[in-house]
PyMOL Python script that loads the backbone (N, CA, C, O; Angstrom):
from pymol import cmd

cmd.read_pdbstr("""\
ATOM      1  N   UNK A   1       0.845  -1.163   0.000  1.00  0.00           N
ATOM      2  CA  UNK A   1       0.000   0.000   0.000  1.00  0.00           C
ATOM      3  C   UNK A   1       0.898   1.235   0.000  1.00  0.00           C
ATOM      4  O   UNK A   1       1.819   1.290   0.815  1.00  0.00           O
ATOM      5  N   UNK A   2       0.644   2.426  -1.035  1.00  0.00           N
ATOM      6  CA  UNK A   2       1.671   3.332  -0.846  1.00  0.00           C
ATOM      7  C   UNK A   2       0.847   4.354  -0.011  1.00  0.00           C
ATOM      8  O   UNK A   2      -0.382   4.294  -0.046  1.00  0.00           O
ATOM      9  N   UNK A   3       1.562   5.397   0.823  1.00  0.00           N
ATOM     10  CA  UNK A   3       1.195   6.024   1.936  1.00  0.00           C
ATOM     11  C   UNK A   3       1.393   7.648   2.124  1.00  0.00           C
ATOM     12  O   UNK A   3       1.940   8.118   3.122  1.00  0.00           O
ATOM     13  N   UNK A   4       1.017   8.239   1.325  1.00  0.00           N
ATOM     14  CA  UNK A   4       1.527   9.972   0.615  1.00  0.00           C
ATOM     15  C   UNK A   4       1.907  10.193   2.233  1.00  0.00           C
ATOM     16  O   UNK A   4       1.186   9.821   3.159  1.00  0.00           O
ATOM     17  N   UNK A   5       2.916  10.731   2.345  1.00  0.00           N
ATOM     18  CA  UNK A   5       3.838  11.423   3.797  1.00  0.00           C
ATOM     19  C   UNK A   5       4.332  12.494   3.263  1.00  0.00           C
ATOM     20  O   UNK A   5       5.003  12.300   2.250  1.00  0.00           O
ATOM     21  N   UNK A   6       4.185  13.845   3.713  1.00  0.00           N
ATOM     22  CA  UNK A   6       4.848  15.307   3.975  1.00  0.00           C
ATOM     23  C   UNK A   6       6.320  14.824   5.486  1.00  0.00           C
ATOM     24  O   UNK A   6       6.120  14.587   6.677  1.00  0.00           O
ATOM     25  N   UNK A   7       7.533  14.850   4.774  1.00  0.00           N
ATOM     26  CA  UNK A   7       8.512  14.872   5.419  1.00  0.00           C
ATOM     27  C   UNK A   7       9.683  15.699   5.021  1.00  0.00           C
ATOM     28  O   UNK A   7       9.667  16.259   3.924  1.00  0.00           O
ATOM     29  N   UNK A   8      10.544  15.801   5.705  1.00  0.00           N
ATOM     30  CA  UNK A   8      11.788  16.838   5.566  1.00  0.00           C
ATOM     31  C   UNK A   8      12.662  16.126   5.014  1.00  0.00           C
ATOM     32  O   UNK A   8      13.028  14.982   5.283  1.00  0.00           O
ATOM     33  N   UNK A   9      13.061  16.983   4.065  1.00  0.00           N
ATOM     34  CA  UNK A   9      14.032  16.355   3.194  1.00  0.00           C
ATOM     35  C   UNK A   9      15.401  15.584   3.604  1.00  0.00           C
ATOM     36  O   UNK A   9      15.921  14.690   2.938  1.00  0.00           O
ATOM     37  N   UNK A  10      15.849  16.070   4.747  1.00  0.00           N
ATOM     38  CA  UNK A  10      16.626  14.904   5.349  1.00  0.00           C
ATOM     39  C   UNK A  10      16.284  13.862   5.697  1.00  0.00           C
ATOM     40  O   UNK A  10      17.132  12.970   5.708  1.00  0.00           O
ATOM     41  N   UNK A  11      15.024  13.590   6.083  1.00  0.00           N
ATOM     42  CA  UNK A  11      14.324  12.304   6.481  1.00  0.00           C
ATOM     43  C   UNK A  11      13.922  11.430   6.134  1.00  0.00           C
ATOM     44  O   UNK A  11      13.659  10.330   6.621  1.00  0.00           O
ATOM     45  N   UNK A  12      13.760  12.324   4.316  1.00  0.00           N
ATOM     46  CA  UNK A  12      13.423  11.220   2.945  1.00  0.00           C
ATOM     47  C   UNK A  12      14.090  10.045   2.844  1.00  0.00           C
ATOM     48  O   UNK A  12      13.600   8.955   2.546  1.00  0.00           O
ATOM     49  N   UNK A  13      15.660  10.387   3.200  1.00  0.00           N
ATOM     50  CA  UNK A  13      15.714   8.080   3.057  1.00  0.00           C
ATOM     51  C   UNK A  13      15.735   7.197   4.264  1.00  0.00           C
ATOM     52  O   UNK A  13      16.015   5.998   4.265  1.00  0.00           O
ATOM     53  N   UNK A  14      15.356   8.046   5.447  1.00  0.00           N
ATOM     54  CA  UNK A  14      15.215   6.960   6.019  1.00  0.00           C
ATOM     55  C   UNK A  14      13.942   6.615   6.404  1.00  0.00           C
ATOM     56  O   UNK A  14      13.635   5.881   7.343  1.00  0.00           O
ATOM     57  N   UNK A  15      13.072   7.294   5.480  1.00  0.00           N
ATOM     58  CA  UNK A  15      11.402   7.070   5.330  1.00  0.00           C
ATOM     59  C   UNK A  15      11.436   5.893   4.059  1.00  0.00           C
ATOM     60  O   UNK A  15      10.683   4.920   4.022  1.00  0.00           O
ATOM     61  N   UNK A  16      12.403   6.190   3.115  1.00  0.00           N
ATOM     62  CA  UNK A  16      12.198   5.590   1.857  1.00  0.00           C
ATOM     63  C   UNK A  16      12.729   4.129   2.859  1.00  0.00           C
ATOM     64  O   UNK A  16      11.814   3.381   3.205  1.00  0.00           O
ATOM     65  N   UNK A  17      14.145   3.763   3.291  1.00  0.00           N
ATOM     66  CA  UNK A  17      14.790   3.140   3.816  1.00  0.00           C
ATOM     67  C   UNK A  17      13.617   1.956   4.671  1.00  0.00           C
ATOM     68  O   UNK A  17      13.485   0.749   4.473  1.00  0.00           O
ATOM     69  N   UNK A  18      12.874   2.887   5.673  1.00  0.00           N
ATOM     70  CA  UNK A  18      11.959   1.995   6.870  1.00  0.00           C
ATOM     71  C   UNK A  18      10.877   0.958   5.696  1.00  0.00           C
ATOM     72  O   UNK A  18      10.515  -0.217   5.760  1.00  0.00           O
ATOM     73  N   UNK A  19      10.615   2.089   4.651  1.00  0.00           N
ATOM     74  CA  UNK A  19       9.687   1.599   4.131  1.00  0.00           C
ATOM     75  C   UNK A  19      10.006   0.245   3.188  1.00  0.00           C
ATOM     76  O   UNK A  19       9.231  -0.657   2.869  1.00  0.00           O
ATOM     77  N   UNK A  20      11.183   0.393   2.913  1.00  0.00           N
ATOM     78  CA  UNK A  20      11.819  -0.899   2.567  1.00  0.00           C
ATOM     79  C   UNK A  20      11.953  -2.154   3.289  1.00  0.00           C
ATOM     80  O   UNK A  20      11.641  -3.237   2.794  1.00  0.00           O
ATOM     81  N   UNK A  21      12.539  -1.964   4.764  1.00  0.00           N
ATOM     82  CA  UNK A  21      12.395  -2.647   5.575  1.00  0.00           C
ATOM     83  C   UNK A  21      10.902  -3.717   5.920  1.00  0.00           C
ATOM     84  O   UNK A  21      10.696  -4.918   6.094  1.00  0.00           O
ATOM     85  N   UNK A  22      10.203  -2.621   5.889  1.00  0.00           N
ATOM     86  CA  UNK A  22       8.474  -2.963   6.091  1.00  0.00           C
ATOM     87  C   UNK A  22       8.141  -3.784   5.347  1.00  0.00           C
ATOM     88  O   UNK A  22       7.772  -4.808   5.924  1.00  0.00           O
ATOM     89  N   UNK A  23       8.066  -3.839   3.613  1.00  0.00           N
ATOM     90  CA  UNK A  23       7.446  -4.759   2.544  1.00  0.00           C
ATOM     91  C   UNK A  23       8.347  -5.497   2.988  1.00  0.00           C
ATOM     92  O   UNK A  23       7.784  -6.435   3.552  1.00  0.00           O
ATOM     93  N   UNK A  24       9.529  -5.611   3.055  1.00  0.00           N
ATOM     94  CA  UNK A  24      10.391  -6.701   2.651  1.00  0.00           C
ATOM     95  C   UNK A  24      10.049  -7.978   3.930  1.00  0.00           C
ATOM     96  O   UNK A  24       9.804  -9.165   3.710  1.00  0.00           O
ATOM     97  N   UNK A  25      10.119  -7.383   5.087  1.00  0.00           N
ATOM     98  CA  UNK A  25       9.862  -8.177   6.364  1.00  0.00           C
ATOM     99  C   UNK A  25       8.037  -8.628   6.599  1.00  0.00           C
ATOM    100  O   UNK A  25       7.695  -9.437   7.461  1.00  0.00           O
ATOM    101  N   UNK A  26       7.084  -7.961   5.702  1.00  0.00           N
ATOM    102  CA  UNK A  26       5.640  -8.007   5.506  1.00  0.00           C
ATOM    103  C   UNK A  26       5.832  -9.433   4.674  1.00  0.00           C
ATOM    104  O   UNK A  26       5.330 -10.500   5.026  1.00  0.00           O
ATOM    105  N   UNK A  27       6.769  -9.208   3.344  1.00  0.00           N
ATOM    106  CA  UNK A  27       6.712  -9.856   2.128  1.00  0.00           C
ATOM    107  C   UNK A  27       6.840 -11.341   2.563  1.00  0.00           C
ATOM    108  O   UNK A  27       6.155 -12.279   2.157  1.00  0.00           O
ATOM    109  N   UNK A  28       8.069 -11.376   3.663  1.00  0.00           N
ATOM    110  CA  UNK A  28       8.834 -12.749   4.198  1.00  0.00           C
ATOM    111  C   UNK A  28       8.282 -13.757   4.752  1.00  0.00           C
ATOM    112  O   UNK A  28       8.402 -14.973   4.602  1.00  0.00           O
ATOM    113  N   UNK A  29       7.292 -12.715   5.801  1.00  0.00           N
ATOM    114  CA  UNK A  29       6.383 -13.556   6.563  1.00  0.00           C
ATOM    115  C   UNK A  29       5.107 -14.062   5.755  1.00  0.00           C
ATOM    116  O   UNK A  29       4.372 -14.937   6.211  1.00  0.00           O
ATOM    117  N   UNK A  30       4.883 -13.410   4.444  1.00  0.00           N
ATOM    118  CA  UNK A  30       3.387 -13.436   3.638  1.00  0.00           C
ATOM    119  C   UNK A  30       3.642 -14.870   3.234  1.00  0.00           C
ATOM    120  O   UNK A  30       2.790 -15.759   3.261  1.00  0.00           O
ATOM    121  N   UNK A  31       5.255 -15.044   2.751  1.00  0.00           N
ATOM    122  CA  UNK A  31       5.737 -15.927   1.688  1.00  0.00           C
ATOM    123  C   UNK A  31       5.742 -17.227   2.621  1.00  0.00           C
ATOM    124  O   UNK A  31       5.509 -18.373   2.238  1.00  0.00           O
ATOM    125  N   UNK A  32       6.008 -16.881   3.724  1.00  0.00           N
ATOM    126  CA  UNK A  32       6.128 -17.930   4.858  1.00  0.00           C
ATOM    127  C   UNK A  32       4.739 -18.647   5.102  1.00  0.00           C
ATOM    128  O   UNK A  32       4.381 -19.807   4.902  1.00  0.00           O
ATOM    129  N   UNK A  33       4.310 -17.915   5.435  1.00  0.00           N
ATOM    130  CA  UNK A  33       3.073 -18.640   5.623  1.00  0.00           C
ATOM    131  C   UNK A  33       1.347 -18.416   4.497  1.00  0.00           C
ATOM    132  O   UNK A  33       0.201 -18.864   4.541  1.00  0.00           O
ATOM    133  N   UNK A  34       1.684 -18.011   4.121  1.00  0.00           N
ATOM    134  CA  UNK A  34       0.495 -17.656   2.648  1.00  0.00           C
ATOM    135  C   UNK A  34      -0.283 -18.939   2.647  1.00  0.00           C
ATOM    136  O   UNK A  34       0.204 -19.997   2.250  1.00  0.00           O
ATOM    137  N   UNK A  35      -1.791 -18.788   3.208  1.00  0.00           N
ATOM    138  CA  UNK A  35      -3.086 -19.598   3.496  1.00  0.00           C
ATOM    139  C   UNK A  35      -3.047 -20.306   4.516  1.00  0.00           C
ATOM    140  O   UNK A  35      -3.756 -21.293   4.712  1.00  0.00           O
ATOM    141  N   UNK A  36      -2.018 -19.759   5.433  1.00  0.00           N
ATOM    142  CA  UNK A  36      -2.218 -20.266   7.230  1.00  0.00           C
ATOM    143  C   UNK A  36      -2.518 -19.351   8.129  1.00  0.00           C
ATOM    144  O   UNK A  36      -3.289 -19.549   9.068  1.00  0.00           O
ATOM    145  N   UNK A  37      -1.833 -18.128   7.864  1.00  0.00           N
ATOM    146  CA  UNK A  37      -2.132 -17.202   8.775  1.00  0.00           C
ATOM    147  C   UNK A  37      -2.889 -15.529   7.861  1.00  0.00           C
ATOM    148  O   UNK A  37      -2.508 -15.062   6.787  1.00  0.00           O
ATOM    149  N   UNK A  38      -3.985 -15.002   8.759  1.00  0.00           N
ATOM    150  CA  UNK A  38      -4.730 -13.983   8.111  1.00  0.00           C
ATOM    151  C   UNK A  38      -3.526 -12.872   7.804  1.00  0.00           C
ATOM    152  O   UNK A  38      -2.467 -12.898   8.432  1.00  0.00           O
ATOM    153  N   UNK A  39      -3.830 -11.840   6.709  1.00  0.00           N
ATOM    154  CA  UNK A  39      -3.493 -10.478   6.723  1.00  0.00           C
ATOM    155  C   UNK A  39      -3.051 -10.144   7.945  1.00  0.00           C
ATOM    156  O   UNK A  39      -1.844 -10.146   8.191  1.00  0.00           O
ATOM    157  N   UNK A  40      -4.170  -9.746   9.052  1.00  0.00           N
ATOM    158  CA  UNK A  40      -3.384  -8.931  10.004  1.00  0.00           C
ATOM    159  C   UNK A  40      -2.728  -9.804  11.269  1.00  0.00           C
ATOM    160  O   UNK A  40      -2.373  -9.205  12.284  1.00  0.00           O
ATOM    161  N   UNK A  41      -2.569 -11.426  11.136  1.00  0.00           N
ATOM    162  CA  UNK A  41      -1.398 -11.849  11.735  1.00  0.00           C
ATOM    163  C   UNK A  41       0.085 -11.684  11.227  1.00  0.00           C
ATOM    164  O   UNK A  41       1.088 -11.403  11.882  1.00  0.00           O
ATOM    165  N   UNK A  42      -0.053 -11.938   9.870  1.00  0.00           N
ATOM    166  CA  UNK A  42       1.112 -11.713   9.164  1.00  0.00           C
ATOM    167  C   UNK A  42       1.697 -10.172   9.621  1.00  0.00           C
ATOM    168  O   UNK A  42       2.909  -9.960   9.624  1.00  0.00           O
ATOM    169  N   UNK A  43       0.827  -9.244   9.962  1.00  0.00           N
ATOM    170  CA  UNK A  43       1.265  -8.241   9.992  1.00  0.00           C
ATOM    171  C   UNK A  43       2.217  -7.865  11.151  1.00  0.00           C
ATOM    172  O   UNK A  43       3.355  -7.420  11.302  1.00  0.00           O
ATOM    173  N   UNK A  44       0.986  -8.342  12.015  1.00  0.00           N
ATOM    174  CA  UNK A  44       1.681  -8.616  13.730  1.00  0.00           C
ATOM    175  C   UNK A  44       3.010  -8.982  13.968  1.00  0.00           C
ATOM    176  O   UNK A  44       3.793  -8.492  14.782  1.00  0.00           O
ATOM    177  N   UNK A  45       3.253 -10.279  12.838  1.00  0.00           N
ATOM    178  CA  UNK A  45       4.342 -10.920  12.972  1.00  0.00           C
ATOM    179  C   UNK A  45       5.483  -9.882  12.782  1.00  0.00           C
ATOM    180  O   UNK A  45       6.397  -9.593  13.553  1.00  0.00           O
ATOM    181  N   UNK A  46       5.180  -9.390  11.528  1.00  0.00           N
ATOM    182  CA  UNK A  46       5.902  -8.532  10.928  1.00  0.00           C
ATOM    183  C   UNK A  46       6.829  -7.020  11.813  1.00  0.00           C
ATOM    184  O   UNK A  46       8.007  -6.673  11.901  1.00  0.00           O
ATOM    185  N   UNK A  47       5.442  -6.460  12.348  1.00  0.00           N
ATOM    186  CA  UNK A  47       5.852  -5.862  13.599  1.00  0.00           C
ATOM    187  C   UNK A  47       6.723  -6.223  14.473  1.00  0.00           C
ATOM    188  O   UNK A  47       7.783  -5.599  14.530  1.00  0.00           O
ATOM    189  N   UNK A  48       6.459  -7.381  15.406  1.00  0.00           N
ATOM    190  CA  UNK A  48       7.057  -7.939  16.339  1.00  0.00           C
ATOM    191  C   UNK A  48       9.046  -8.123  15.883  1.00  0.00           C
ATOM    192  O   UNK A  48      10.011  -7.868  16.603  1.00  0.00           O
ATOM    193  N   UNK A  49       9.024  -8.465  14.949  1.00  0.00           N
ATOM    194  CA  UNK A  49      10.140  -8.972  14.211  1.00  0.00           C
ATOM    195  C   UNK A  49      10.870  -7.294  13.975  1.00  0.00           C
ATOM    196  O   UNK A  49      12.030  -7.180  14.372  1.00  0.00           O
ATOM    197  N   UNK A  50      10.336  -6.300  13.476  1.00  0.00           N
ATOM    198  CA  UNK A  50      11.060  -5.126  12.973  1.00  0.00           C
ATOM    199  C   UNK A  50      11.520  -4.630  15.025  1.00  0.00           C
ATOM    200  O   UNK A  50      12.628  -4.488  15.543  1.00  0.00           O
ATOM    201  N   UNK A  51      10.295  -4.523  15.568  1.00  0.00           N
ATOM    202  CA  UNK A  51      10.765  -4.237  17.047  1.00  0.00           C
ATOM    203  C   UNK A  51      11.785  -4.785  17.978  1.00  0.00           C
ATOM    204  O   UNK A  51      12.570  -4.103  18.636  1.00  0.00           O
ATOM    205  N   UNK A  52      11.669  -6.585  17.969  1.00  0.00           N
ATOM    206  CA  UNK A  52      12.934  -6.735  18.105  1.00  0.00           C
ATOM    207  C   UNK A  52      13.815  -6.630  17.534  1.00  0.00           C
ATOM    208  O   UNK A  52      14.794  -6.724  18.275  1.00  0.00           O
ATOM    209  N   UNK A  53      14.102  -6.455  16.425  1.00  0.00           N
ATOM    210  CA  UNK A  53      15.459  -5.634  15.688  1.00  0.00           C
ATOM    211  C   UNK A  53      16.058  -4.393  16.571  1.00  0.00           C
ATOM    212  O   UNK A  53      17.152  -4.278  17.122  1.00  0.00           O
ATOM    213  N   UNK A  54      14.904  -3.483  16.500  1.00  0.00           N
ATOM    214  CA  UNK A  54      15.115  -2.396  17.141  1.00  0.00           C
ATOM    215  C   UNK A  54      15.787  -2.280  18.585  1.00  0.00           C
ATOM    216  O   UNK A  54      16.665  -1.595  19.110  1.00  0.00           O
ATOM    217  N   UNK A  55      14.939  -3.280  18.944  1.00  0.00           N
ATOM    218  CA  UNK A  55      15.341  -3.835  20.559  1.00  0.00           C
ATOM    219  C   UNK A  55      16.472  -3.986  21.156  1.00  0.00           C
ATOM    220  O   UNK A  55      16.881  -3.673  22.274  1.00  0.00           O
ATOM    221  N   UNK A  56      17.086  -4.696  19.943  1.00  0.00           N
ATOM    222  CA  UNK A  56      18.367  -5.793  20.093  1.00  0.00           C
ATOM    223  C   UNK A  56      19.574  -4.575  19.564  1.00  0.00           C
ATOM    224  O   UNK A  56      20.734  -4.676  19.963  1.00  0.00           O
ATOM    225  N   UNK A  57      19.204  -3.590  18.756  1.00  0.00           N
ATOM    226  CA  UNK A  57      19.974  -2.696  18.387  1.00  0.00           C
ATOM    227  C   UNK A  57      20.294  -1.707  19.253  1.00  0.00           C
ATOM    228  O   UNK A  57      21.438  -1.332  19.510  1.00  0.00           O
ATOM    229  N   UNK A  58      19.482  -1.368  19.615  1.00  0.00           N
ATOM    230  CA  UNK A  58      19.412  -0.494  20.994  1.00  0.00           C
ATOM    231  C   UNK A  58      19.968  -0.831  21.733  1.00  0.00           C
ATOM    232  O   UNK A  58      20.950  -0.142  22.008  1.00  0.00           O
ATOM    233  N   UNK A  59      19.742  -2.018  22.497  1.00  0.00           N
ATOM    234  CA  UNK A  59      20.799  -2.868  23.805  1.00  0.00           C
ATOM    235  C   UNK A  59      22.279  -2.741  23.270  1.00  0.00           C
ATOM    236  O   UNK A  59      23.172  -2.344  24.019  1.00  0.00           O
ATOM    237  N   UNK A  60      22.506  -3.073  22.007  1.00  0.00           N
ATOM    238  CA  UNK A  60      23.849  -2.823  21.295  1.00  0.00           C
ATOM    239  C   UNK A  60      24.648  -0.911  21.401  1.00  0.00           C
ATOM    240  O   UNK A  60      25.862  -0.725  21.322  1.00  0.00           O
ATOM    241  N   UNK A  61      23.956  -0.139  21.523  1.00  0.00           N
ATOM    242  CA  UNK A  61      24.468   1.051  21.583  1.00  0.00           C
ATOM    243  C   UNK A  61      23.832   1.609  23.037  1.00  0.00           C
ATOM    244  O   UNK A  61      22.936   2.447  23.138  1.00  0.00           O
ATOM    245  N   UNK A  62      24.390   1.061  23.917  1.00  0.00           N
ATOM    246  CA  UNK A  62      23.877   1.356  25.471  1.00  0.00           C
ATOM    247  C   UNK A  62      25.534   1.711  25.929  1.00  0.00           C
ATOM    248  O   UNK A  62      26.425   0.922  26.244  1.00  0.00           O
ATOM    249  N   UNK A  63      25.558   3.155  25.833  1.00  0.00           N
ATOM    250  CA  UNK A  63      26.744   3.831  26.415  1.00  0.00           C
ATOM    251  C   UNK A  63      26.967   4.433  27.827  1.00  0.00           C
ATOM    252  O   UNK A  63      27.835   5.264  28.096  1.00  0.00           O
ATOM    253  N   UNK A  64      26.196   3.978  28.572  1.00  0.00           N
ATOM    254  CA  UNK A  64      26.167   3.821  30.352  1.00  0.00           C
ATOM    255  C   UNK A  64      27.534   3.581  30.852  1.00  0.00           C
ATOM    256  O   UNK A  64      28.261   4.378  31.444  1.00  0.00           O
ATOM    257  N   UNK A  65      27.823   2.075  30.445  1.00  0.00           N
ATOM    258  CA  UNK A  65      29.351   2.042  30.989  1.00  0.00           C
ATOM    259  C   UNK A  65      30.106   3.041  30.971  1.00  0.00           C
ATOM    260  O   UNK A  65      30.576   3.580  31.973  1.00  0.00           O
ATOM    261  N   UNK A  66      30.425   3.628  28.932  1.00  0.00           N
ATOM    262  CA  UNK A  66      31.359   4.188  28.724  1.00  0.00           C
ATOM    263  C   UNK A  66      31.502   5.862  29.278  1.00  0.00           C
ATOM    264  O   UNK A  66      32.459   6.635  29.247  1.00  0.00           O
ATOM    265  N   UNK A  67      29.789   6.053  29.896  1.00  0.00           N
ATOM    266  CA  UNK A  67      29.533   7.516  30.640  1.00  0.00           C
ATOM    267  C   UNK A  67      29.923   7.627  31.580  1.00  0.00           C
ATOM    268  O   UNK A  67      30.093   8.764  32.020  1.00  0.00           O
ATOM    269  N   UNK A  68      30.282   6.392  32.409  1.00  0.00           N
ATOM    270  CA  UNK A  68      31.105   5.886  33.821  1.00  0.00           C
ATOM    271  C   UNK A  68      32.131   6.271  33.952  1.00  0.00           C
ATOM    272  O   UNK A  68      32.580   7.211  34.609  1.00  0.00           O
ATOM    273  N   UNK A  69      32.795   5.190  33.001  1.00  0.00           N
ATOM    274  CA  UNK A  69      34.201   5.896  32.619  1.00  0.00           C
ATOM    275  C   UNK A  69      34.461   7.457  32.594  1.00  0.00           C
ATOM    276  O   UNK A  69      35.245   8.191  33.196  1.00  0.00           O
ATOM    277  N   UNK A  70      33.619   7.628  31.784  1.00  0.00           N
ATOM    278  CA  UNK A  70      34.361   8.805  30.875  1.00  0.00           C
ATOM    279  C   UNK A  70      33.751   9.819  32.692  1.00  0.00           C
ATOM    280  O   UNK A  70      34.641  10.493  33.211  1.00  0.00           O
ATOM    281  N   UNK A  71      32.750   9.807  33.209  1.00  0.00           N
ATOM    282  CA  UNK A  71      32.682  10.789  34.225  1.00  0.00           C
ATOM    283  C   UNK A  71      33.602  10.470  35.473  1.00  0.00           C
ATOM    284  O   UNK A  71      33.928  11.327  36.294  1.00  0.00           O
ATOM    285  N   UNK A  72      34.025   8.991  35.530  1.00  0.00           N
ATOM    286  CA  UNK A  72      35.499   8.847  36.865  1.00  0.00           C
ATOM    287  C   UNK A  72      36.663   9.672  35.924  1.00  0.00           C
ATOM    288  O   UNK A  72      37.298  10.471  36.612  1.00  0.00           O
ATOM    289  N   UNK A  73      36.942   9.647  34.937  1.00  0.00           N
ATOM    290  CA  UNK A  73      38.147  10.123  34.247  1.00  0.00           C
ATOM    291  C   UNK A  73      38.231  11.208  34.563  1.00  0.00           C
ATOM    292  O   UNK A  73      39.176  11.626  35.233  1.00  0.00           O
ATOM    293  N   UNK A  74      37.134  12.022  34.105  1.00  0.00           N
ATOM    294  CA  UNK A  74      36.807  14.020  34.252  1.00  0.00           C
ATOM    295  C   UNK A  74      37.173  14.029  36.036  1.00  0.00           C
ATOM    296  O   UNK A  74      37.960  14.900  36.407  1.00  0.00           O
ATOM    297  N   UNK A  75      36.843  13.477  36.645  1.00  0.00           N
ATOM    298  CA  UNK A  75      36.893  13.721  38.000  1.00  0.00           C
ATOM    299  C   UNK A  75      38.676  13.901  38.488  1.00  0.00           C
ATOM    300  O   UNK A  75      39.469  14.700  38.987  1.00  0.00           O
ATOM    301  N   UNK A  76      38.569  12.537  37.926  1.00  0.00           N
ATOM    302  CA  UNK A  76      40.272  12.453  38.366  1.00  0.00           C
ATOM    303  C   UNK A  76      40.985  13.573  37.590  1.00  0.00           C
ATOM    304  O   UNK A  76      41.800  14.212  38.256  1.00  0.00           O
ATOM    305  N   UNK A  77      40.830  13.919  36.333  1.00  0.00           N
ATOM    306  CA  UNK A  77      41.919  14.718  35.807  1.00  0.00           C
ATOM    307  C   UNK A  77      41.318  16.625  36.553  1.00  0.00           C
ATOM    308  O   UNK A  77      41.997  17.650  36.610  1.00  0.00           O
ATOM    309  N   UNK A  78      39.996  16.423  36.949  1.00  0.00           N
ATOM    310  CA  UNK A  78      39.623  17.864  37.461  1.00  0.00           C
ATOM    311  C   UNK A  78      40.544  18.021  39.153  1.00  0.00           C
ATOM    312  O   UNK A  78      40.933  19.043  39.720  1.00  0.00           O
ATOM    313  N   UNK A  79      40.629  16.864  39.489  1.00  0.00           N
ATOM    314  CA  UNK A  79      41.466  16.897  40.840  1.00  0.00           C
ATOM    315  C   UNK A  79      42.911  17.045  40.604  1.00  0.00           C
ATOM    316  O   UNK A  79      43.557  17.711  41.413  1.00  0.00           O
ATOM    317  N   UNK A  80      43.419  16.579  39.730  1.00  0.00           N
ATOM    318  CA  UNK A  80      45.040  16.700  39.451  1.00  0.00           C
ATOM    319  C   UNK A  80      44.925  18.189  39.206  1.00  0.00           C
ATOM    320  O   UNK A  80      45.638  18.819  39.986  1.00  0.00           O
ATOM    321  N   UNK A  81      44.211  18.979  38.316  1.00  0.00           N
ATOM    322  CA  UNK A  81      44.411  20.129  38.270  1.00  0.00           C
ATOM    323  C   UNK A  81      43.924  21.322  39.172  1.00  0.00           C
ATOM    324  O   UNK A  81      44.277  22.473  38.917  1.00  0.00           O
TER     325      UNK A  81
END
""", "prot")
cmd.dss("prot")
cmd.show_as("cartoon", "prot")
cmd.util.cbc("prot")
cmd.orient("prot")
């Protein structure tokens, strides 16, 4: 289904980009199961699957530790000076 969107021109590919993501991961699960599961399970699935992506990507760029660090470091070098 195409979906007319007003967006900012920087945002255009990663609108074009998501939207790629979407058919392609819609398409996978359609192909997967096509006359077992309805439209809007397939869809569900589809969802579930792009979110944990997201999920799992996120946990991957969790910079807590390295804010640790980096705020004992500032401390110590603010005391030497």
């Amino acid at each position: 289904m195409d979906i007319p969107v007003n967006v900012k021109r920087e945002d255009e590919f990663y609108y074009r980009e998501a939207a790629k993501l979407i058919s392609n991961t819609v398409n996978t699960y359609a192909d997967l199961f096509k006359g077992r599961k309805s439209d809007k399970e397939v869809l569900y699935m589809a969802m579930i699957d792009i979110a944990l992506r997201y999920e799992k990507e996120k946990g991957n760029n969790d910079t807590s530790e390295y804010d640790d660090i980096l705020q004992r470091l500032t401390s110590e070098i603010e005391e030497c000076l």
